[in-house]
N, C-alpha and C positions, 0 to 999 in steps of 0.2 A: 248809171242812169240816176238822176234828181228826183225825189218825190214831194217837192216843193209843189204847195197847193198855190196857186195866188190868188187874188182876192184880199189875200190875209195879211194884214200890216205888218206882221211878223217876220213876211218875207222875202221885205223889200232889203236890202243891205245884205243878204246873206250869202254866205260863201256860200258855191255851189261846185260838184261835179256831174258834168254831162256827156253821156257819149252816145255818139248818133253821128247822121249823115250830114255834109254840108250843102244844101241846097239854095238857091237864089230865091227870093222871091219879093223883089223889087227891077224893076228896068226902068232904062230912059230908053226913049222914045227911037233910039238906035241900036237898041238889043243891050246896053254895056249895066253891067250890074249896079246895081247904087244900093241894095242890101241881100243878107245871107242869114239861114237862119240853118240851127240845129237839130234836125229831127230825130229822136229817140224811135227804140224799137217800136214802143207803145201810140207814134204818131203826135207826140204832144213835139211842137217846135218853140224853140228859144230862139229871138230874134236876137241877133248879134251887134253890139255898136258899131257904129263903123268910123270909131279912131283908128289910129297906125295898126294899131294890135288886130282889130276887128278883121281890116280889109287886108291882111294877111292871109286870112281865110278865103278871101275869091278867088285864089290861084288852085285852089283845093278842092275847088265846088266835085260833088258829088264822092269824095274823100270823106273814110271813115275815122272820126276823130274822137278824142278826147279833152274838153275843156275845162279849165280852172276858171271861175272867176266872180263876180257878183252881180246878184242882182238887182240892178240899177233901177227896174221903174217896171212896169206894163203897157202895151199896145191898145189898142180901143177894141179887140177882140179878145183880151185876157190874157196872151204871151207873153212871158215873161223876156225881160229884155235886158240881156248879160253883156256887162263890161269883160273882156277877156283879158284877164293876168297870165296864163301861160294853156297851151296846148300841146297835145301829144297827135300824130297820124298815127293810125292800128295801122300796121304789118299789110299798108299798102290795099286794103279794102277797099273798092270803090263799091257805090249804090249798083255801078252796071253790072261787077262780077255779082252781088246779089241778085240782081233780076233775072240775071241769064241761067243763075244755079236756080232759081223758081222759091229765093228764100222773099221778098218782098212781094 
């Protein structure tokens, strides 16, 4: 998990690892994802790019992952917003086997 503050000029450009859930939370207007963000245990989400590398990530939605990558800029609510250089999936975790074990 990242303990990158933003706000901070200091940490825009900077390498990051994060690992957390991959959730959607952008649609068009026919349900189909147009962004995906990474939510950490502690609930803080890293909005994802969505170059080739990014939207490799919405086949995974609710897949527990792990990301390499930087961060590129911030969202108008303070999220950091990570270019992805490479990723790893945990050992197959989804958010749902979380829920249904009563760990989220």
């Amino acid at each position: 998990m990242s303990r990158v503050q933003m706000g901070d000029n200091d940490s825009l450009n900077q390498w990051v690892t994060i690992t957390g859930f991959i959730l959607a939370t952008d649609f068009n207007r026919h349900g189909k994802v147009l962004e995906v963000a990474v939510e950490t245990d502690d609930f803080k989400q890293y909005i994802v790019t969505t170059d080739r590398k990014g939207k490799e990530l919405f086949a995974l939605l609710y897949s527990r992952v792990t990301i390499h990558g930087i961060i590129s800029s911030e969202d108008a609510h303070g999220n950091a917003i990570v270019k992805i250089e490479d990723y790893e999936i945990n050992d197959n975790v989804s958010f749902i086997d979380d829920v249904e074990k009563g760990k989220s």
